[in-house]
N, C-alpha and C positions, 0 to 999 in steps of 0.2 A: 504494500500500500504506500502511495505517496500523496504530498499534502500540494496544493498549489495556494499561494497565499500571495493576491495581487496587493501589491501598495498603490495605497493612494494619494502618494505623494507626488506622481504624474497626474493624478486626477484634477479636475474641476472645481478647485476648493468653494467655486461659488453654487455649488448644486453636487453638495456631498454625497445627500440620499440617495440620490438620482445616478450620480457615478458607481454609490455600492451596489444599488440593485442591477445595475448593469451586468453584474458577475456575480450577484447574490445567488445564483440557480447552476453554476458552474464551479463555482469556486469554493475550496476546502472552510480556509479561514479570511478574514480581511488583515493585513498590515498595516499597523498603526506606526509610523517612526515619528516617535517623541524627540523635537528636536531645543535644546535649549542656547544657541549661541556661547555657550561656555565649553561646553564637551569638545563639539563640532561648530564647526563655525555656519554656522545657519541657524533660524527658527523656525519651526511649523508649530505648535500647538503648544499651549500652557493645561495643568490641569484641571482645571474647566471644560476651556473645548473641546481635551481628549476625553473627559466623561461625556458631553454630548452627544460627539461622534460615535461612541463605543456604545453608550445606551440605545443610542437611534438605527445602529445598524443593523441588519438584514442576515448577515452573518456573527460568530463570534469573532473575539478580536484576538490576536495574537500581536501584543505590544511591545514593540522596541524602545526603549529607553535609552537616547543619547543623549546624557544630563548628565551632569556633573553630581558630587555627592548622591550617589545611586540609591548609596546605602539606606537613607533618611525619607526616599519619596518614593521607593519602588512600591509597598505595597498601599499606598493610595491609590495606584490604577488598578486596585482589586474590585473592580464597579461586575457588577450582577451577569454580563457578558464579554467581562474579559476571560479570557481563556489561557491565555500564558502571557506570563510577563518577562521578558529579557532582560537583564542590565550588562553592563561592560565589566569585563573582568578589569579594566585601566581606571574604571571612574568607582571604584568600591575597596574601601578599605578593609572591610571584613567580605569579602564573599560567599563566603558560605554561610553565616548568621544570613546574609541578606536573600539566599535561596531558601532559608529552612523559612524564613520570615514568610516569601511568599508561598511557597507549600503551603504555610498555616493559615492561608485568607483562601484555601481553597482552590489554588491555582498552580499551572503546570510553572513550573521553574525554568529560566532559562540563563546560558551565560553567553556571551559575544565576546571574539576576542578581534582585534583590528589586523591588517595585514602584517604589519610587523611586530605582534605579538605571539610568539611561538605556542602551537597547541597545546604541550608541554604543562604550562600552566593548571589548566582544568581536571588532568589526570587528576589529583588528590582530592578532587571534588567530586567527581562523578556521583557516589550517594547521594546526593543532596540536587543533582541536576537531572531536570527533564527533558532540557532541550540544549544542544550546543550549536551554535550558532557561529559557523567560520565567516567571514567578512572575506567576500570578493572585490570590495573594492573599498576607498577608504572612506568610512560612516562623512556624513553630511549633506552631501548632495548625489540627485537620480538623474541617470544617463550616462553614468560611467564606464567605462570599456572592461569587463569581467578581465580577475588576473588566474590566469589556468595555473599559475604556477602558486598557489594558492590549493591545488588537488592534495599535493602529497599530506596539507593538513588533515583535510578531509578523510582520506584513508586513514590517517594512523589515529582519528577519532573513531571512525566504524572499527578498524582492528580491536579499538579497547570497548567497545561494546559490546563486540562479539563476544572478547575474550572471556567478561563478566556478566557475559549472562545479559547486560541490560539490554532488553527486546524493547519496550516501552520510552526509551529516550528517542528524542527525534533529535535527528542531525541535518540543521538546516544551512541554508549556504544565498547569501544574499548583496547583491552585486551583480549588475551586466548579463542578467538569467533571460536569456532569449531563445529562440528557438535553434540557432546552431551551439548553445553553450549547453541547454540543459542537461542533452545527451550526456555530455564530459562529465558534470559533476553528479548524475545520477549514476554516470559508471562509476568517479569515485567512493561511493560510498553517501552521498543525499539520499535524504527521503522526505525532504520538506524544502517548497522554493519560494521566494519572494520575487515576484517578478511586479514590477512598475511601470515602468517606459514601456517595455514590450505589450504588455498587455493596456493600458489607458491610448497608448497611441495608435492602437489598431481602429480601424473601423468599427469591429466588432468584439470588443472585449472578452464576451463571454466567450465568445468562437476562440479566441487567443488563448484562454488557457486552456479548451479542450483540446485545443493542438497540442500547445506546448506537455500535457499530459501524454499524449501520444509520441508524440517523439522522447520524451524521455524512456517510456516503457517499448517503445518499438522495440522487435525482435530479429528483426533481417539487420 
């Protein structure tokens, strides 16, 4: 099973509903990337509007957190249809308090690390994580050119879930995910995509990720 999870961070921010439900009937989860100018150099949403947006959507939400002090505001985006919360292994000073934290509001737990943050890091966490989350390209801004050299993480996070058993963690990989990349990283070892650009710039959104579903799982 794989997860397709559009951002909508390409999307229409002046007619949100309207762009979730686009891919509300297609798509696994919606992508929330919380962005605060301090982590990453860009803004999209304060806590507020990403409760709105998350109460208001069509799908659950799978939340990205690029904020700074991770630690202190992750689980306030534990809102009724959030569904898992990310934060940065770089902006958390206790990380694992800060996953067991969100476990305990009922939500899948997640860690992101950034390109140049070696996978390495999350191995000692893995108990306490539900989702690992490799960075294809560098958190802040959508339309990035995916970095495939960015795979060998990817594998040697599926090697350590295989090795222990963890069936239930999701290994998502988010950056530059279009339809000639997903292939790659669903061979590395993905089974959750965040796809933006690719998917809100189609004509047909919903149709974009039923492809990009297919060619990841294609068999020829």
């Amino acid at each position: 099973m794989i997860r397709i999870c559009p951002s909508i961070l390409n999307a229409n921010f002046e007619d949100l509903p309207g762009e979730i439900a686009r891919v509300a009937m297609s798509a696994d989860l919606l992508h929330l990337d919380v962005m605060d100018n301090v982590f990453v150099p860009n803004f999209t949403f304060d806590l507020n509007k990403s409760k709105e947006i998350i109460e208001a959507s069509a799908l659950p939400v799978d939340v990205h957190l690029m904020i700074a002090e991770a630690d202190k505001h992750a689980a306030h985006y534990a809102f009724e249809n959030t569904a898992s919360i990310t934060v940065h292994y770089e902006a958390c000073e206790d990380p694992r308090n800060t996953l067991l934290n969100i476990r305990a509001q009922g939500k899948r737990s997640g860690i992101a690390v950034k390109p140049n943050t070696p996978i390495e890091v999350v191995e000692e966490l893995l108990d306490a994580i539900d989702m690992i989350l490799v960075m294809t390209v560098e958190p802040g801004f959508g339309g990035q050119s995916f970095m495939e050299n960015m795979m060998p993480k990817v594998a040697k996070a599926r090697h350590w879930l295989q090795q222990k058993g963890l069936s239930d963690t999701w290994l998502q990989v988010d950056g530059g995910i279009a339809l000639p990349t997903i292939r790659t990283a669903y061979l590395a070892g993905a089974d959750t995509f965040v796809a933006g650009s690719a998917v809100y710039k189609h004509s047909d959104p919903a149709e974009m990720v039923e492809m990009l579903r297919r060619e990841a799982l294609r068999t020829e």
